[in-house]
C-alpha positions as CSV (number, residue, x, y, z in Angstrom):
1,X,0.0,0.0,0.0
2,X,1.1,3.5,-0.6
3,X,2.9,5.0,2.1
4,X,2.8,2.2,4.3
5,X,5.9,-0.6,4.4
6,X,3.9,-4.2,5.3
7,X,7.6,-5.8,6.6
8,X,6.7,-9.3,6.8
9,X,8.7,-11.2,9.5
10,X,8.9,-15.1,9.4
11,X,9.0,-17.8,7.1
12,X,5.8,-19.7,5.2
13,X,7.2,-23.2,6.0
14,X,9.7,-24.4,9.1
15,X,10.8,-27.8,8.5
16,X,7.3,-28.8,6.6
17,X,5.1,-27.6,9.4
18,X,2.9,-24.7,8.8
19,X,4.2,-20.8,10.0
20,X,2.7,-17.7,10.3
21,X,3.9,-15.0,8.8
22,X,4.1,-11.8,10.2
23,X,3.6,-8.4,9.1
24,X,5.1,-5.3,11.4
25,X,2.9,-2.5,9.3
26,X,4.2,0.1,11.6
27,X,4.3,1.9,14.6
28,X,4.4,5.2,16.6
29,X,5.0,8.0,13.8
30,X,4.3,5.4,11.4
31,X,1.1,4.1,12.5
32,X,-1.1,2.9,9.8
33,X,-4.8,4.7,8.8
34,X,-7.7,1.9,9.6
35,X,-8.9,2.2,6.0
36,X,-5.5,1.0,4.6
37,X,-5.6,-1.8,6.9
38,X,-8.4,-2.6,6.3
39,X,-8.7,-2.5,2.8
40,X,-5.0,-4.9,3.1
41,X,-7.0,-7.4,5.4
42,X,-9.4,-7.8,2.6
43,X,-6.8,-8.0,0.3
44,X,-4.8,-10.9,2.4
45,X,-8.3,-12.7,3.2
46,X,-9.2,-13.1,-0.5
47,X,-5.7,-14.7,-1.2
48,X,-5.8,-17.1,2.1
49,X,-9.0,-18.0,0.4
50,X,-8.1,-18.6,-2.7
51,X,-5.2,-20.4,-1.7
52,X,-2.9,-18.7,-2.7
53,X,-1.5,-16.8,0.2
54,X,-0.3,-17.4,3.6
55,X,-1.8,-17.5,6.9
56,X,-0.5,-13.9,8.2
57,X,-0.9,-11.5,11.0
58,X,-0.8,-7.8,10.8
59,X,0.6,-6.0,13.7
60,X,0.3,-2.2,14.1
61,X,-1.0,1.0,15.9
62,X,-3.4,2.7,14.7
63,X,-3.9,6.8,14.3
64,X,-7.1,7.8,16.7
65,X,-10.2,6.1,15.2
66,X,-13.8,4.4,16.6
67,X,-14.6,1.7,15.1
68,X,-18.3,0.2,15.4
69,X,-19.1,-3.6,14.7
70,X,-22.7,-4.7,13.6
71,X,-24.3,-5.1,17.0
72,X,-23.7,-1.0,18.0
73,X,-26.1,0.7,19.5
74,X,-27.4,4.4,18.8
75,X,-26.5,5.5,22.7
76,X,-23.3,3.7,22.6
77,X,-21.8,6.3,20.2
78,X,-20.1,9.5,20.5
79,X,-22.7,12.3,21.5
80,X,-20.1,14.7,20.4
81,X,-20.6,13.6,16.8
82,X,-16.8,12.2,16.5
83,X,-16.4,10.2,13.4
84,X,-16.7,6.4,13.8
85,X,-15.7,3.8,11.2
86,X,-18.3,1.0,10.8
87,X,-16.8,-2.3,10.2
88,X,-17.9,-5.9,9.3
89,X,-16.8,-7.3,12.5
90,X,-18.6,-8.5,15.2
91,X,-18.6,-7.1,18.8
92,X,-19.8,-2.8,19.3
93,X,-17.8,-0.5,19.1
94,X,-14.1,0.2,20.3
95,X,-11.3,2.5,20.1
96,X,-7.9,2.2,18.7
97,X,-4.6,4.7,18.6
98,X,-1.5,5.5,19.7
99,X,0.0,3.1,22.8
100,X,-2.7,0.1,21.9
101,X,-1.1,-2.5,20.0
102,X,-3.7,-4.1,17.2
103,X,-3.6,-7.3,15.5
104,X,-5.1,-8.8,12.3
105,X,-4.6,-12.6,11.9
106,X,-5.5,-13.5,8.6
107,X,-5.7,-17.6,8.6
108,X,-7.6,-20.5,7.5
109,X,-9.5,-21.9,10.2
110,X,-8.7,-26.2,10.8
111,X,-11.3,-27.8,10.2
112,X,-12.0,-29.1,14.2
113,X,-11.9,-25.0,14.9
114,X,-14.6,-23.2,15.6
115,X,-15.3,-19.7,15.8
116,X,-15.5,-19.6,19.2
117,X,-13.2,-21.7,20.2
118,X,-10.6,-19.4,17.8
119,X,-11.8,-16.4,19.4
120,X,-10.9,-18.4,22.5
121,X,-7.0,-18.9,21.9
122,X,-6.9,-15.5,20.7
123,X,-8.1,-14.8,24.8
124,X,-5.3,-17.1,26.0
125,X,-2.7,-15.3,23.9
126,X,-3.3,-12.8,25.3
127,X,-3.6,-13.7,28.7
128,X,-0.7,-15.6,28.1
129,X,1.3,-12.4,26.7
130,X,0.3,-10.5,30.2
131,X,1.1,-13.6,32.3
132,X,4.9,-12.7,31.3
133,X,4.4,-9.2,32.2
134,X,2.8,-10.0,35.6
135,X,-0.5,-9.2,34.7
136,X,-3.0,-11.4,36.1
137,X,-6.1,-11.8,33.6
138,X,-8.3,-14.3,32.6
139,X,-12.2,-14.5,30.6
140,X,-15.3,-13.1,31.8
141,X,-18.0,-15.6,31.2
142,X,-20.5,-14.0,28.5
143,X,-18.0,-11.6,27.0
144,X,-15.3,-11.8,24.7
145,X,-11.7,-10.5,25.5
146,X,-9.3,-10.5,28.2
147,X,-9.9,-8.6,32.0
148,X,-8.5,-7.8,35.0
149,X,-10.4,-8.9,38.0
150,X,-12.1,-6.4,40.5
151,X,-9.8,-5.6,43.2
152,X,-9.2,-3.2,45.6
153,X,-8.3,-0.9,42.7
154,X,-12.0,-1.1,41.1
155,X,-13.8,-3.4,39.1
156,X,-13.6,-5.7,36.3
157,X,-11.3,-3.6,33.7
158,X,-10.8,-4.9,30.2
159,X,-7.1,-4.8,29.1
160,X,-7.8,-6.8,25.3
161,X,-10.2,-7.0,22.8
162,X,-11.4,-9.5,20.5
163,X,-13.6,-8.3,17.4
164,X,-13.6,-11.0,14.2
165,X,-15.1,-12.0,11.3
166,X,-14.9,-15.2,9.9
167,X,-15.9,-15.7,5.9
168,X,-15.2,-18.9,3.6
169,X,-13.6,-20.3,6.6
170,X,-10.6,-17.5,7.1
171,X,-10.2,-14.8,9.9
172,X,-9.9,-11.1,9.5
173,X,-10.1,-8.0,11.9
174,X,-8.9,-9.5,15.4
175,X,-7.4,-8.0,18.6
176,X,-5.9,-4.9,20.6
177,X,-3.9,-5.0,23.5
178,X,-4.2,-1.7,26.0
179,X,-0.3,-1.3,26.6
180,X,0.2,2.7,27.2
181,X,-2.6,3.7,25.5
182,X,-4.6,7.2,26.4
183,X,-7.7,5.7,28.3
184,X,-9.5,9.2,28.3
185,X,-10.8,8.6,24.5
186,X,-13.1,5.6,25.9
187,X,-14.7,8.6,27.9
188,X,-16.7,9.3,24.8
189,X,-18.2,6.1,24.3
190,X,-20.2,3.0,25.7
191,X,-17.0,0.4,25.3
192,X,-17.8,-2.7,23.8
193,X,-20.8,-2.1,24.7
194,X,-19.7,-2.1,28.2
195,X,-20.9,0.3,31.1
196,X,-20.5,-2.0,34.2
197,X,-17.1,-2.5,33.9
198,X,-14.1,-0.8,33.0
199,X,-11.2,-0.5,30.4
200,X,-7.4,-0.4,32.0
201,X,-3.6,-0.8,30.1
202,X,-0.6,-2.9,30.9
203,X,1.0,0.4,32.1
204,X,-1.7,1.1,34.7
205,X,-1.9,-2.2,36.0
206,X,1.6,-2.3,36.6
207,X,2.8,1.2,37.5
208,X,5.4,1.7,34.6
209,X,5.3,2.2,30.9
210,X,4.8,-0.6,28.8
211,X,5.4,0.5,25.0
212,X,3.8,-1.6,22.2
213,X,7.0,-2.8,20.8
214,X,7.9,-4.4,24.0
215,X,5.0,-6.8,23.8
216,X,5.6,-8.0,20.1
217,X,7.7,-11.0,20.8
218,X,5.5,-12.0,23.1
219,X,2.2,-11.9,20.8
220,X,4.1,-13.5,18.5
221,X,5.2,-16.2,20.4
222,X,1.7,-17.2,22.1
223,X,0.1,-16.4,18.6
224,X,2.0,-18.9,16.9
225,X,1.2,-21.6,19.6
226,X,-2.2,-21.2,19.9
227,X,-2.9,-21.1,16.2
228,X,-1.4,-24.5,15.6
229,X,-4.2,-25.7,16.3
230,X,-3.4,-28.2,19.1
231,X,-5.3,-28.7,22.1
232,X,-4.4,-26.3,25.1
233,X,-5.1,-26.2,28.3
234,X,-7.6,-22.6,28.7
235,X,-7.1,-20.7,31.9
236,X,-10.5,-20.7,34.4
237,X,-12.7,-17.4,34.0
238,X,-12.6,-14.9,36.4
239,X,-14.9,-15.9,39.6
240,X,-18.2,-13.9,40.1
241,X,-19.4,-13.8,44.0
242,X,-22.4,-12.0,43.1
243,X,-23.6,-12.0,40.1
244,X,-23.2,-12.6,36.3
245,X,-22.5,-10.0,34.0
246,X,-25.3,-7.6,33.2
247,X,-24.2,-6.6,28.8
248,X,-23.6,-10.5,27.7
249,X,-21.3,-9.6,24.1
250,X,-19.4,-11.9,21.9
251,X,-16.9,-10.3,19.5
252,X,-17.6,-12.5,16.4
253,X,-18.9,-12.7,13.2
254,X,-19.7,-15.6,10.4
């Protein structure tokens, strides 16, 4: 694409077993408009497709942008009138920019995968990727992505989102990890569809700065084991002593 460098990072075969190949489309001062990425997803999806491309994942940040899946509601939009992208995603809508790192895997699905259960690894990824930080997370039963749980701190805070699509079997849109991010633009918006809970960053959760390219290894690593495909062993959901979430979302799409 114009004015954007898709680096690709990794190798389409390792010694006969599948890879994933990743693409560092860029970051800080180069972050990457959500129109060009998105209009590169489509591109990558039809070729996966096809068969005639790789299974790849895009990583970037994003300028400022809102971005609203199918199931957004009127109320849960800017009142200010702020532009919002609408997408073909599942999931409501969500914010992305500058400190938030955002993924796009774009892979054929095995055939014993289903959507769920892929929008499940991408959870444990992710938990997996704060794990090594020292970020305690795990799934809130009913919703998509990965929390925090309610401490003395506050309550249930959301440090990941999930938001796919899934068409002729392959994935597109994906994933964003809160890692520095400002969390003062979700003050315009319902998040996710979200208002009993609320949305944190790596950096707050552990009282230093956590930049987006320090988590890319990371990502990368957990990515690549979960989509293999093989079994793993999910991490339990975070423990309600009350009650069950009151907005049930999924961030999905077939």
């Amino acid at each position: 694409m114009e004015g954007t460098c898709w680096r690709g990072c990794g190798a389409l075969t390792l010694g006969g077993v599948r890879a994933i190949k990743y693409v560092e489309a860029g970051f800080g001062a180069d972050a990457v408009d959500y129109e060009t990425a998105w209009a590169e997803q489509r591109r990558l999806h039809a070729e996966v497709a096809e068969g005639t491309g790789s299974d790849t994942v895009i990583l970037l940040e994003h300028p400022p942008v809102y971005t609203a899946g199918k199931r957004t509601e009127p109320q849960e939009r800017p009142v200010d009138g702020t532009p919002v992208v609408d997408v073909d995603r599942g999931g409501k809508i969500t914010w992305h920019g500058p400190g938030q790192l955002v993924g796009y895997p774009i892979v054929k699905l095995a055939s014993h995968v289903y959507v769920v259960d892929y929008v499940r690894r991408l959870e444990e990824a992710l938990i997996g990727v704060c794990a090594e930080l020292g970020v305690k997370t795990g799934r809130v039963k009913g919703r998509s992505g990965v929390w925090v749980a309610a401490d003395d701190r506050g309550r249930e805070r959301k440090v990941a989102a999930i938001g796919i699509r899934v068409a002729q079997g392959v994935t597109m849109h994906g994933f964003s990890l809160n890692c520095s991010n400002d969390l003062t633009w979700y003050d315009r918006i319902v998040p996710c569809g979200i208002s009993d809970a609320d949305v944190t960053t790596l950096s707050k959760e552990l009282g230093r700065e956590v930049a987006v390219t320090e988590v890319l290894d990371s990502v990368r690593r957990h990515l690549d084991e979960l989509l293999a495909w093989d079994e793993y062993e999910r991490s339990p959901d975070i423990e309600h002593a009350d009650e069950e979430p009151t907005a049930i979302t999924y961030g999905l799409t077939v």
